[in-house]
N, C-alpha and C positions, 0 to 999 in steps of 0.2 A: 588739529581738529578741535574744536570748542564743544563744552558741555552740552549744547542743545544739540548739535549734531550728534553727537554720541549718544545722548537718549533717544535720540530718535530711530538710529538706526537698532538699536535694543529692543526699541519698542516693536519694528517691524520683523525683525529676527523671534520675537517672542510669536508674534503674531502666525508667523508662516509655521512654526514648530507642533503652532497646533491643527494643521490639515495635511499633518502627514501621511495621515489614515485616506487622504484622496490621492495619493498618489497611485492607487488599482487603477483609476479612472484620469489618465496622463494629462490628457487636456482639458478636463474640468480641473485640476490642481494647477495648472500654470497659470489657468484663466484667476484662479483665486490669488496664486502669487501677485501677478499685476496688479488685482485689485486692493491687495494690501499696498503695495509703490503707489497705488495713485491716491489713496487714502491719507497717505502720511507726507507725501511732497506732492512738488508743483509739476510732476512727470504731466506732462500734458498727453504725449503717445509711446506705445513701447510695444514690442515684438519678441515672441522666442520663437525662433526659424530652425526645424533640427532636420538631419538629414533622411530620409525614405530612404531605406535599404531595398526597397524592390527597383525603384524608379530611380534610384539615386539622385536625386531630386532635392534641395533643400527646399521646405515646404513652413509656413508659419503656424505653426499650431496650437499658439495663443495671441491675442494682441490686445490693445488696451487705445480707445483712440482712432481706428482705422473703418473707412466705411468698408461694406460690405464688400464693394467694387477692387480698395485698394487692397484688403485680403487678398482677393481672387488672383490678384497680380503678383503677388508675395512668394509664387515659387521658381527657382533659378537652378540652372544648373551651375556644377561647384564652378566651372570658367568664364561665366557671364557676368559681365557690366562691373557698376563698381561691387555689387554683393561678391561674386565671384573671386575680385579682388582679396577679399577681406576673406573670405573663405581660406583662400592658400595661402593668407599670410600669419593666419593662426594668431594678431597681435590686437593686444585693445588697440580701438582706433579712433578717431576724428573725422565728421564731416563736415566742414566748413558752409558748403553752399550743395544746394539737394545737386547730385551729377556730376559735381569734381571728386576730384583725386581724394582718398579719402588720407587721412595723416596717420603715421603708426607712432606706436609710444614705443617701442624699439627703436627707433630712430628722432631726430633731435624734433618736437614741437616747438613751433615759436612761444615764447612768452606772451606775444601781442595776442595770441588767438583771445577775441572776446566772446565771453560765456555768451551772448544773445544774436552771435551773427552763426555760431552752433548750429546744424541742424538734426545731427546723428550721432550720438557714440555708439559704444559698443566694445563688447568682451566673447571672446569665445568659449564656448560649451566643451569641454573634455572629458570623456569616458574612458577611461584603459588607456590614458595617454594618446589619444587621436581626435582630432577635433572631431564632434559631430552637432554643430548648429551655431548660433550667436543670439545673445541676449543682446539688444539695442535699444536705447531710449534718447525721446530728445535732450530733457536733463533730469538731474535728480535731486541736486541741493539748489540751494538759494544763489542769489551771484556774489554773496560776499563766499563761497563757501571756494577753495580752489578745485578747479576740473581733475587733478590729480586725484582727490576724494570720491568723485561719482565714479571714477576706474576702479580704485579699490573696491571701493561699495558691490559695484556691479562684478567686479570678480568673484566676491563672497557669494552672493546669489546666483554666479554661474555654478559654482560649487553646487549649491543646493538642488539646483535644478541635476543635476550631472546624475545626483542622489537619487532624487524623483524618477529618474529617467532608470538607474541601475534596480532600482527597485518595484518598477515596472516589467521590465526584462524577467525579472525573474520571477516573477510569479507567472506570467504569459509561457517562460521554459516551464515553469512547475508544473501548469494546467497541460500544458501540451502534452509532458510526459506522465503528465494522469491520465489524459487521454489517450495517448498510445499501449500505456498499461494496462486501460480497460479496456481496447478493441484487442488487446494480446489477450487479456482474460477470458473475451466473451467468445472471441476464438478456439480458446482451448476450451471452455468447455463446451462450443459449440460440438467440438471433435468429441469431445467425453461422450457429449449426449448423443449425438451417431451410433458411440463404440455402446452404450448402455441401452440402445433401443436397438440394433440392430444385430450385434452381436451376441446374439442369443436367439437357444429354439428349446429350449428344456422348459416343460411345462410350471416350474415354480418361477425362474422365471419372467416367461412371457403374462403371468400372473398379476407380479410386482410389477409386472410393465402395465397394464392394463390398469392396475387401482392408480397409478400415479395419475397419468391422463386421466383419470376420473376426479382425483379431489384437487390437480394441483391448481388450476381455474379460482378455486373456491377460496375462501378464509378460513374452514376447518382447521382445527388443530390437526397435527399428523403426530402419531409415532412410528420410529423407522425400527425394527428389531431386527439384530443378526450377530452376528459374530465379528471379532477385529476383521478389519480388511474386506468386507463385502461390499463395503462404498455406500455406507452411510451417508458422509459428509458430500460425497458427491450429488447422489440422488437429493438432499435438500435444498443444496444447489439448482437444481435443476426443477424443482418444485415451485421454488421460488422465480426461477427464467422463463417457465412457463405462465406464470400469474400473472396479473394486473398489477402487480408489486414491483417487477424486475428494476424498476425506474428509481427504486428506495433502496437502502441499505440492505444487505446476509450480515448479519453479524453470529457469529458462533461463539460461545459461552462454552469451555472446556469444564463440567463442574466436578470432575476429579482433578482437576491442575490446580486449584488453588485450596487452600485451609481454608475453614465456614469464616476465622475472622477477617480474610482476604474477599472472601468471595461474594459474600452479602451484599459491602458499601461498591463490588464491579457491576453488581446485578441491578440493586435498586439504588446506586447511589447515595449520598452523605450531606451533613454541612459542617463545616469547621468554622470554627472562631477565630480569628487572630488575632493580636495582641493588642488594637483598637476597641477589639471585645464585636464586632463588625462579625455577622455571619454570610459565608462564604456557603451556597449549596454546589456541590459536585456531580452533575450527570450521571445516571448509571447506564448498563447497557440498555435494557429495555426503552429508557427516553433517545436511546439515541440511535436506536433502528427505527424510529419514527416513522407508519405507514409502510416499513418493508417487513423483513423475517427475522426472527432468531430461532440459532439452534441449539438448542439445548441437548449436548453431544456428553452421553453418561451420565445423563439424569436420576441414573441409579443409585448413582454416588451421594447424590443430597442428605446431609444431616436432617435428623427429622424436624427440627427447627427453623432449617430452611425451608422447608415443605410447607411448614406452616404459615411462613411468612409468604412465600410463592403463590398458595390457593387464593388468599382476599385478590390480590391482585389479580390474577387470571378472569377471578369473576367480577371485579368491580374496578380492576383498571385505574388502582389507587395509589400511589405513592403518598409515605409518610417523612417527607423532608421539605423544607423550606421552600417556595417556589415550585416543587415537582408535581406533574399531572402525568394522570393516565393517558398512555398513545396508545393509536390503532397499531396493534404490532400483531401480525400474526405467527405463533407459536409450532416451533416442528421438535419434537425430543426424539432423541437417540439413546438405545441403549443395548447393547451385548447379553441381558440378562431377561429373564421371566419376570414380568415385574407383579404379575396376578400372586406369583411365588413369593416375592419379595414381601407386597401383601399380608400374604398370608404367616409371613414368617415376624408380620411386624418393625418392620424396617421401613416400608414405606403408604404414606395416607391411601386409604381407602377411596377418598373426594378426589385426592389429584389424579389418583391411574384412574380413575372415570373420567377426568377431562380430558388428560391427556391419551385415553384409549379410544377415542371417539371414531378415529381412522388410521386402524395399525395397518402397516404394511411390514410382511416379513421378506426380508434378503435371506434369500437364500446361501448356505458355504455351497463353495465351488464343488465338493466334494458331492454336493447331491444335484448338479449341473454337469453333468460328465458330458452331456453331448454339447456344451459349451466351448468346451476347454481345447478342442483343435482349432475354434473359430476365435478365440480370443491368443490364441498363441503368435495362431497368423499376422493376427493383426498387429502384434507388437513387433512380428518381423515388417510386415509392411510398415510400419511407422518409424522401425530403427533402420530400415533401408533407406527411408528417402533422409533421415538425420544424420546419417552418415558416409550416404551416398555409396552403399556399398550391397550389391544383392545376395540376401541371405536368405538360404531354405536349410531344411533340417533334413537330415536323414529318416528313413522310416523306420528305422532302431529308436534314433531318437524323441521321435515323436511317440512312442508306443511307448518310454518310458515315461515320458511328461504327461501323458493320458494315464498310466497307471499312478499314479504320484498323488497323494491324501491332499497337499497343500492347507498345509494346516493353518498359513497366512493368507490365504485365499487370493481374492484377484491381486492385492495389494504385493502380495508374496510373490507371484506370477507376472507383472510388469516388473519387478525390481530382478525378478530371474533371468526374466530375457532380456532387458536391459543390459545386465550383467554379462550374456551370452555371446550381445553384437558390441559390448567393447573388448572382448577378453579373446575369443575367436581368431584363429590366424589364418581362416579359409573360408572363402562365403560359405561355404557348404560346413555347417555343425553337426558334427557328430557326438555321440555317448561322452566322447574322450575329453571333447571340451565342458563338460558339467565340471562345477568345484567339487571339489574333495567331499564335501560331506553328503553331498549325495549319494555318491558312492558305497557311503559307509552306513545305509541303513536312511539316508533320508528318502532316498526314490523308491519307500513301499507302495506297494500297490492298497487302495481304497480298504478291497474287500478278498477272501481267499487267504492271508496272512498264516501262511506256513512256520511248522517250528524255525527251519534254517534263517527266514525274517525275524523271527523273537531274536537270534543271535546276533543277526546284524545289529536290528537296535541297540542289544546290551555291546556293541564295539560301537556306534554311535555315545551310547553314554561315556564311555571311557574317556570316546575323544574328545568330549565336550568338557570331562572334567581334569584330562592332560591339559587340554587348552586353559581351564581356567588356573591352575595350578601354574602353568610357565608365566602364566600371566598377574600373580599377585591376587587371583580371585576376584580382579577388577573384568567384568562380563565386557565393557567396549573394545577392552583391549585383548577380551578371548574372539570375540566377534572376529573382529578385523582378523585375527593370527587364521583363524578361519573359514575365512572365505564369506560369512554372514554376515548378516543384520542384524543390531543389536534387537532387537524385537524380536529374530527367529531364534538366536540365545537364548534369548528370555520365554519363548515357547518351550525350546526344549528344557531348559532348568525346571520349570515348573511341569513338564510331561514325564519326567524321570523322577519328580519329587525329590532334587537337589537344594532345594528353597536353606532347609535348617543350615545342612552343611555349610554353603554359602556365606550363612552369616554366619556361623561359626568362626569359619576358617578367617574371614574379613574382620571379626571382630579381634582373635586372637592376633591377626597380624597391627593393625590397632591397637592392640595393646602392648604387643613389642618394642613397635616404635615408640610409644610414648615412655614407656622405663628405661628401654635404651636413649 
């Protein structure tokens, strides 16, 4: 191959490297491949023919050259005419004269074949080792260049297309299974929001049910106030599916999970420099719920720093980083806590709990929802019945104790119990006997009435909590699991017995052990 050949084909490899970025768009990318081959040689016509998986059909889905008419004619099935040929023979090939036999380079070509009595080559397209299409043109180099070169040639650019093509595939699986994951999501919470509107008759509430349908329409800010496990996160969900918004981003902002120097550059984003000295700006959340919601979930949490930096923006919608602008993002905070309290105690601005108190809505604990708690019990049997295709009812022992029971993790605590219930269960029919162990022991109090012989219990519920943390290294996951909990209801009771100091005591001293030893 001579120096001009070889720049040339550099140049056209250069060329194609840069419309990678069209290969989303399959057949506007091939149609640009061609047009770089006709740019740089004397290709007069050329075709990529790949196979239709619905139709199985080889179909041409770029060409270069061809009128409108001989497109239309350009699809075969894989055992027709000479395409068909060439289809099952998987080999570059030769067409001498348009409708003979075509010539394979697998088998012997004459020497004599002259480049201008040509009228077709061609290479086949492979994905995963299977042909699926042919690159063909009339030619591609000069006539002093030999035909053995325009095969190579055309082999390399089947490569590429193969590429285009695998890279195509998989964003079309990507989208697809984005799609299927958000008609999975909008499902379940379609079902959430059922079990959250309908499951319920206790006047707090059908309340909270009531203000939702009122502001969720709107762009108001909302605060959601309740206790762990009330279904904060759900209900802003659902705030947000009811709006004019559904069609844009939930993004939820956890602002106790991260440190203020973490959480700042997640919230309003950053720019960094790098080593060209070139500033790079960084999206934060709020630019990138754009026109949809965030939730602001333990908003209590906020350093007062960030507070401070939180209010300009709520009211003027500013970011201070390179490139960043204020979006329409409408704003829903969560928080477990009194925040008029917080307030009051100085921890948190005075300006922000007015903005963000413009429309509270309180969740009620389960605890003060008692005429709830047979209607949502039901319902997690009726929904772990049809999941596990097995018909489960309770006893009316049973059910009397799960009505008397504080639930101190609320509904969250209550789906994970009866969960728990229909895979552990060895008879559709549940009785007392299948509750875990620490119920048993002092967690099935009743609300209200709390007799001394219940003070005892609890004090053998604490023991067992802290046998269990002791076999366990004082590591609480590993007390959870030994029994029968949730690392969360662990962690309810450590902190309802005022185990906290111990804890770390004991953790720290074993800590210490190990490092001297």
């Amino acid at each position: 191959m001579n120096k001009k050949t070889n720049d040339v084909q550099l140049d056209i490899l250069t060329e194609i490297s840069r419309i990678v970025e069209q290969a989303l768009n399959l057949d506007q990318a091939l149609e640009a491949v061609l047009g770089i081959l006709s740019d740089f040689l004397p290709m007069q016509t050329a075709t990529v023919t790949l196979k239709d998986d619905e139709s199985g059909r080889f179909l041409i889905r770029a060409s270069h050259g061809l009128t409108t008419a001989e497109r239309k004619r350009g699809g075969y099935l894989p055992g027709q005419g000479v395409a068909g040929l060439i289809y099952r023979a998987v080999q570059p090939f030769l067409v001498q004269d348009e409708g003979k036999e075509p010539l394979f380079f697998k088998k012997t070509i004459p020497h004599s074949v002259e480049r201008h009595r040509i009228s077709l080559m061609g290479v086949p397209i492979f994905f995963r080792g299977s042909s699926i299409g042919v690159i063909s043109v009339d030619r591609l180099f000069d006539d002093d260049v030999p035909i053995e070169e325009d095969i190579r040639f055309l082999t390399v650019l089947s490569a590429i297309v193969a590429q285009f093509v695998s890279l195509n595939r998989q964003v079309r699986m990507r989208e697809e299974r984005l799609r299927k994951e958000n008609l999975s999501l909008r499902t379940e919470l379609s079902e959430k929001y059922n079990n959250f509107f309908m499951v319920a008759k206790s006047p707090a509430m059908l309340e909270a049910q009531q203000r939702v349908r009122k502001i969720a329409p709107g762009n108001t800010p909302v605060l959601l106030w309740g206790e762990s496990g009330t279904g904060k996160t759900l209900i802003a969900r659902i705030i947000h599916e009811m709006s004019g918004r559904s069609g844009h981003p939930f993004i939820e902002v956890n602002c106790a999970g991260l440190p203020e120097g973490l959480l700042e550059p997640e919230l309003f984003g950053y720019e960094k420099k790098n080593l060209s000295g070139d500033v790079k700006a960084k999206s934060g959340r709020f630019e990138d719920a754009k026109g949809g919601t965030i939730l602001l979930n333990n908003v209590s949490e906020l350093s007062t720093s960030l507070q401070a930096r939180l209010v300009p923006y709520l009211e003027q919608r500013e970011l201070k980083h390179a490139g960043a602008r204020g979006e329409d993002v409408r704003i829903i905070a969560a928080t477990d806590r009194d925040l008029s309290q917080t307030v009051a105690e100085g921890t948190f601005r005075q300006d922000l709990h007015q903005f963000l108190c413009a429309f509270p809505i309180i969740l009620p604990p389960l605890r003060e929802r008692a005429e709830d708690i047979p209607l949502l019990i039901n319902y997690s049997l009726e929904r772990a019945s049809k999941e596990y295709g097995r018909k489960l009812h309770l006893t009316h022992h049973a059910m009397d104790m799960l009505k008397k029971y504080s639930w101190p993790g609320n509904v969250r605590e209550l789906e994970s119990f009866m969960e728990r219930l229909a895979l552990t269960a060895e008879e559709q029919e549940i009785d007392v006997k299948d509750f875990p162990p620490y119920f048993h022991l002092g967690g099935g109090h009743p609300v209200a009435n709390r007799t001394e012989r219940l003070s005892r219990l609890e004090e053998m519920e604490k023991k067992e909590v802290v046998a269990a943390l002791e076999r366990n290294g004082w590591v609480q996951s590993r007390a959870a699991k030994d029994l029968g909990l949730t690392l969360r209801q662990v962690g309810y009771r450590i902190k309802k017995f005022g185990l906290e100091r111990l804890v770390e005591r004991r953790r720290s001293r074993i800590y210490t052990f190990r490092k001297i030893g």
